[in-house]
C-alpha positions in Angstrom: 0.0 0.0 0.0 0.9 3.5 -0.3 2.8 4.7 2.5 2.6 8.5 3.8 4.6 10.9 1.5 4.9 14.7 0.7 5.9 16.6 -1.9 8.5 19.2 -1.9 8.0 21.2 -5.5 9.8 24.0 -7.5 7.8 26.3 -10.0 9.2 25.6 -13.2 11.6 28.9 -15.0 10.1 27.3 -18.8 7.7 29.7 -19.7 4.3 28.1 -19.2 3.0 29.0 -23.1 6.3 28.0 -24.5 4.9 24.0 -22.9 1.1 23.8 -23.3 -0.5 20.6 -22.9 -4.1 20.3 -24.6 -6.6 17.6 -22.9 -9.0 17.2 -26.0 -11.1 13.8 -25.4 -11.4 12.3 -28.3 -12.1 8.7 -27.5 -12.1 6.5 -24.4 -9.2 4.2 -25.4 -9.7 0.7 -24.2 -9.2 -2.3 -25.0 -12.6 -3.2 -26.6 -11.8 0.0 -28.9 -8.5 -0.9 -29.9 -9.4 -4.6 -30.8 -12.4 -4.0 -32.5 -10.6 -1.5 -34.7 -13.0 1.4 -34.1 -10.7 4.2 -33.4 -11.6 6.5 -36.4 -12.1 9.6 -34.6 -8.7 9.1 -32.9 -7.1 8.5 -36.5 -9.2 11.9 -37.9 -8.1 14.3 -34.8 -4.4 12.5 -35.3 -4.5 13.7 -38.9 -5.6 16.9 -38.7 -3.0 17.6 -35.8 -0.2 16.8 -37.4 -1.6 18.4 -41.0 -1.5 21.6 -38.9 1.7 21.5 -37.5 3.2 20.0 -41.1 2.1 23.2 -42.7 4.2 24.6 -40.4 7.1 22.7 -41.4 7.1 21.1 -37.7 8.2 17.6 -36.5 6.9 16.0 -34.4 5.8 12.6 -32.2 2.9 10.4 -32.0 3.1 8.4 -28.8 1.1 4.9 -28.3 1.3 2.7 -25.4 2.1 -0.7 -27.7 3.6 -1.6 -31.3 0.4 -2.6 -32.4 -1.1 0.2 -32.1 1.9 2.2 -33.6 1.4 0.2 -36.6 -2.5 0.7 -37.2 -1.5 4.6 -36.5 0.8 4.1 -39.5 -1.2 2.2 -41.9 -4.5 4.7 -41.2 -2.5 8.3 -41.5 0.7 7.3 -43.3 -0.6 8.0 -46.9 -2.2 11.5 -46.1 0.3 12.4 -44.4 3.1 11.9 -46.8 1.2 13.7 -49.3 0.9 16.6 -47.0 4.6 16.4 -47.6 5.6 14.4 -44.2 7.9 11.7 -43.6 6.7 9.3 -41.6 8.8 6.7 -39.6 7.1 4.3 -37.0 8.8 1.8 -34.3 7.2 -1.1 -34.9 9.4 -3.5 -32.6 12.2 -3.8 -30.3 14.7 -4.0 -33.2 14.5 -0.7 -35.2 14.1 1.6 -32.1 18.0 2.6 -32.6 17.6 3.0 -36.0 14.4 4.7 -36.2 15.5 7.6 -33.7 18.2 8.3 -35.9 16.6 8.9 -38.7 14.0 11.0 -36.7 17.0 13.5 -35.9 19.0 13.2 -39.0 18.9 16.7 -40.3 19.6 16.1 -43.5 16.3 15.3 -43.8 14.2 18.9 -44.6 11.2 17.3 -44.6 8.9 17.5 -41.3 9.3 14.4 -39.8 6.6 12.6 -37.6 7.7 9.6 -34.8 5.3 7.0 -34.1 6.5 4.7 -31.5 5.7 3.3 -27.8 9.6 3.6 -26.8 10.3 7.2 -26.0 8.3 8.4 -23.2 11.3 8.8 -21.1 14.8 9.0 -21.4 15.2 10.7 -25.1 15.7 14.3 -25.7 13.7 16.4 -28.5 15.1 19.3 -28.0 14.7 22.6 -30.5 13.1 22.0 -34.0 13.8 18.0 -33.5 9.7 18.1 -31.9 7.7 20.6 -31.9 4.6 18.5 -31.0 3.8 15.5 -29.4 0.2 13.5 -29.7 -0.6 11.1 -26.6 -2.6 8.8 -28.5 -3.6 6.7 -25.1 -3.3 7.0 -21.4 -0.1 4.5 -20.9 -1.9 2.2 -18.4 0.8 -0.8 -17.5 -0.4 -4.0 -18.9 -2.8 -6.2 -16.6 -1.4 -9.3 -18.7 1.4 -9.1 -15.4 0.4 -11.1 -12.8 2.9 -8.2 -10.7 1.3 -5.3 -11.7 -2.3 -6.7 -11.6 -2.0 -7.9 -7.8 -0.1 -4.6 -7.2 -3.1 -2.4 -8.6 -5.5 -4.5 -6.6 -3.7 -3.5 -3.7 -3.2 0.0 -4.6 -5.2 1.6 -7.3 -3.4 5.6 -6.4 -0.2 3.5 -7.8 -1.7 2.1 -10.7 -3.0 5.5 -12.0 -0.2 7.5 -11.5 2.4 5.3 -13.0 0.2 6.1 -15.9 0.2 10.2 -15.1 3.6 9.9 -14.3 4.5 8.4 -17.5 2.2 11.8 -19.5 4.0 14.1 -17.9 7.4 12.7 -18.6 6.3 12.5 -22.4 5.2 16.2 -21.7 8.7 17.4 -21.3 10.3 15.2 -24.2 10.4 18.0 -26.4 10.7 21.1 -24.3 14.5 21.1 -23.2 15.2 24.1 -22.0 13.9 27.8 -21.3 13.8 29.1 -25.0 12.4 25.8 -26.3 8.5 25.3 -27.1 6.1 22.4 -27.7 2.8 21.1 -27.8 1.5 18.5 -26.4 -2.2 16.9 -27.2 -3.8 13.9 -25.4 -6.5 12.5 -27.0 -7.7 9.7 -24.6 -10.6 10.7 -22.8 -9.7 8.2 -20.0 -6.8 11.3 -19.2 -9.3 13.5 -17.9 -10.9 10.6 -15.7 -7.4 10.2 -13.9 -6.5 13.4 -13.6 -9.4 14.1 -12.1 -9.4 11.4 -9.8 -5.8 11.9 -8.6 -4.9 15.7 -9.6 -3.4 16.4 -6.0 -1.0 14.1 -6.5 0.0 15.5 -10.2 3.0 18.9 -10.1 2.1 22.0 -10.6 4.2 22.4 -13.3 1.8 20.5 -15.4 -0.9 21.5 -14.3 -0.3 25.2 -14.5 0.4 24.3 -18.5 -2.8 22.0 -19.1 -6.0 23.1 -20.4 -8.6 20.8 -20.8 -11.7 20.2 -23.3 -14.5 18.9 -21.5 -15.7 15.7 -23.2 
């Protein structure tokens, strides 16, 4: 269980425009979804995001909680995309995460580049024009399929949940490096809102301060 804690917090010095985050609930994301296939809205407000920011000439990253679902992300928006004059790259498995981030900030590429992959919610930097958006495709839930974290979730449900914030507001600050850098960041699963609501005292201020959310 969850043993008696308190945090000790710093405001942050990034400007809090130069980081929003955008809670816009598109779709409750869950496994039914997913397996059914019937995650067109997700696809459509995936699209039109990153049509927006290609215009602009900006890269950016697309993050899922699985391959699979970094590969039906590919096959659905790949082909607009490209013709909106993106290149697309997608980690599909273990083996081409190395290879895949390379290209991503090889900058001989002029193209906008957009990053569809489960691997780099922590850990990886994005600084400058490398990202300047990042989509949240699904609240990163740890898998139930582990007999660990199952039993450890039905002993404490205030882990579970933020293991799963904690893992959104890491992503958050993949691509906002330091104090003249700027992102956007866009959740789309309507299960965020649901958390956050449900443990927001436990969430920084940081993030908070920078996230606006669309009431479903």
């Amino acid at each position: 269980l969850t043993k008696p804690f308190k945090f000790i917090g710093l405001p942050s010095r990034f400007d809090v425009e130069n980081r929003r985050v955008y809670s816009i609930p598109v779709l409750n994301m869950n496994h039914t979804t997913i397996s059914t296939g019937n995650l067109t809205p997700m696809y459509d407000a995936i699209q039109d995001i990153c049509e927006m920011h290609v215009k602009e000439g900006d890269s950016g990253i697309i993050f899922t909680p699985s391959y699979n679902l970094s590969k039906m992300i590919l096959n659905k928006i790949s082909k607009p995309l490209e013709q909106a004059g993106a290149v697309m790259l997608a980690n599909t498995s273990g083996s081409d995460r190395d290879d895949v981030l390379n290209t991503f900030r090889d900058e001989r590429i002029k193209k906008p580049k957009i990053l569809i992959s489960p691997s780099f919610f922590e850990g990886v930097n994005f600084e400058n024009d490398y990202s300047r958006f990042q989509i949240i495709s699904k609240v990163p839930f740890l898998s139930l399929g582990s007999k660990y974290v199952k039993t450890k979730m039905q002993l404490d449900q205030t882990w579970y949940s933020m293991e799963a914030i904690k893992s959104i507001v890491q992503a958050s600050g993949r691509s906002v490096r330091n104090e003249s850098d700027y992102a956007m960041t866009y959740i789309l699963d309507s299960n965020f809102n649901r958390v956050f609501g449900a443990y927001s005292q436990y969430v920084p201020q940081w993030f908070k301060d920078a996230l606006l959310i669309k009431r479903g």
